[in-house]
C-alpha positions as CSV (number, residue, x, y, z in Angstrom):
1,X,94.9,-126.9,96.3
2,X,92.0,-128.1,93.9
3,X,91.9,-131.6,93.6
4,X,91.7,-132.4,89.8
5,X,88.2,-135.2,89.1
6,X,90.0,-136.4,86.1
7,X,93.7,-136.2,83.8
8,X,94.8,-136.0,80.5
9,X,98.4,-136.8,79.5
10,X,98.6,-134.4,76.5
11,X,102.2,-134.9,76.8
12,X,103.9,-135.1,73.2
13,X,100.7,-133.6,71.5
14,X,100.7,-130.6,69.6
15,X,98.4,-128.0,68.7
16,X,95.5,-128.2,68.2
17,X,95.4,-131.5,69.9
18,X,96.2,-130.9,73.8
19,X,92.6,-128.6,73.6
20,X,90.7,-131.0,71.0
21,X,91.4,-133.8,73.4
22,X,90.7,-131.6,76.6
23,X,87.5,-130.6,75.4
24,X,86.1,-134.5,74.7
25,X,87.4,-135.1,78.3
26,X,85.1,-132.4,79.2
27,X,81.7,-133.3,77.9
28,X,80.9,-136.4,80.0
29,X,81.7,-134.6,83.3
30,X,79.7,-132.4,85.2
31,X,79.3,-129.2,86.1
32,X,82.1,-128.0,88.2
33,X,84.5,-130.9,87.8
34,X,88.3,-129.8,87.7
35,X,90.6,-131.3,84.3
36,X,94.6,-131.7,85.2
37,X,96.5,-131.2,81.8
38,X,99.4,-132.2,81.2
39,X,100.8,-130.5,78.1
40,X,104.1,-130.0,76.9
41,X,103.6,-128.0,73.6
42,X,104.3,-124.4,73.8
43,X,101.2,-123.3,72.1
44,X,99.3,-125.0,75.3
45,X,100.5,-122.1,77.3
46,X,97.8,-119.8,75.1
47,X,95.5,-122.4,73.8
48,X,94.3,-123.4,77.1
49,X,93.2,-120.3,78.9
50,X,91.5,-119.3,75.2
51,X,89.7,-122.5,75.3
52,X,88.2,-122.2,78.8
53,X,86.8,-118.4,77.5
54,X,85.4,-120.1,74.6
55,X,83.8,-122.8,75.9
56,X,82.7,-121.2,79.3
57,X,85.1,-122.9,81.7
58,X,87.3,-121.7,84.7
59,X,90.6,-121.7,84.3
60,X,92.5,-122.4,87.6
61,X,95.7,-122.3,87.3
62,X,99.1,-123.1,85.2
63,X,102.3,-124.6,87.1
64,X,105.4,-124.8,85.0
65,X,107.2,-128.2,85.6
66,X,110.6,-129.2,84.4
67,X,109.8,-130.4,81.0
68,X,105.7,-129.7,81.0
69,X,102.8,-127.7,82.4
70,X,100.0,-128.3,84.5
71,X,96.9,-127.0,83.7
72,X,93.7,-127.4,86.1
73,X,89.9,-125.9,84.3
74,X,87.1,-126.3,86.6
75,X,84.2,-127.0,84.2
76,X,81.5,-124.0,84.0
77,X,82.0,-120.4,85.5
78,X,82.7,-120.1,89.2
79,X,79.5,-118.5,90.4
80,X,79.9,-115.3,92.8
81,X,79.1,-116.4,96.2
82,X,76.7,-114.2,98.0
């Protein structure tokens, strides 16, 4: 499992706030840093993968909780080894 650098308790946001918020987060780390999200507006479930193509992030995965998601974006591409 990827240990997340940083979280953001979007919890209770709605769009377009969850990614507005995420991306803010994201500009003072660096490169390759992993983001937990914590969303629980349905609209996340799109936003945030669309988000990490746009702005040239990873996204890692999505885990459905009981009454959220978790989101984890690596910032940056994952390079191909070799």
């Amino acid at each position: 499992m990827t240990e997340p650098d940083l979280t953001l308790d979007a919890l209770g946001l709605l769009c377009p706030l969850p990614v507005l918020k995420a991306r803010k987060r994201m500009e003072p780390l660096p490169e390759g840093s992993v983001l937990r999200i914590l969303a629980d507006d349905p609209a996340a479930i799109i936003d945030v993968p669309h988000f990490c193509n746009e702005a040239g992030h990873t996204f890692l995965s999505l885990e459905d909780e009981t009454t959220h998601q978790v989101y984890l974006i690596r910032k940056g591409r994952i390079k191909a080894q070799g």
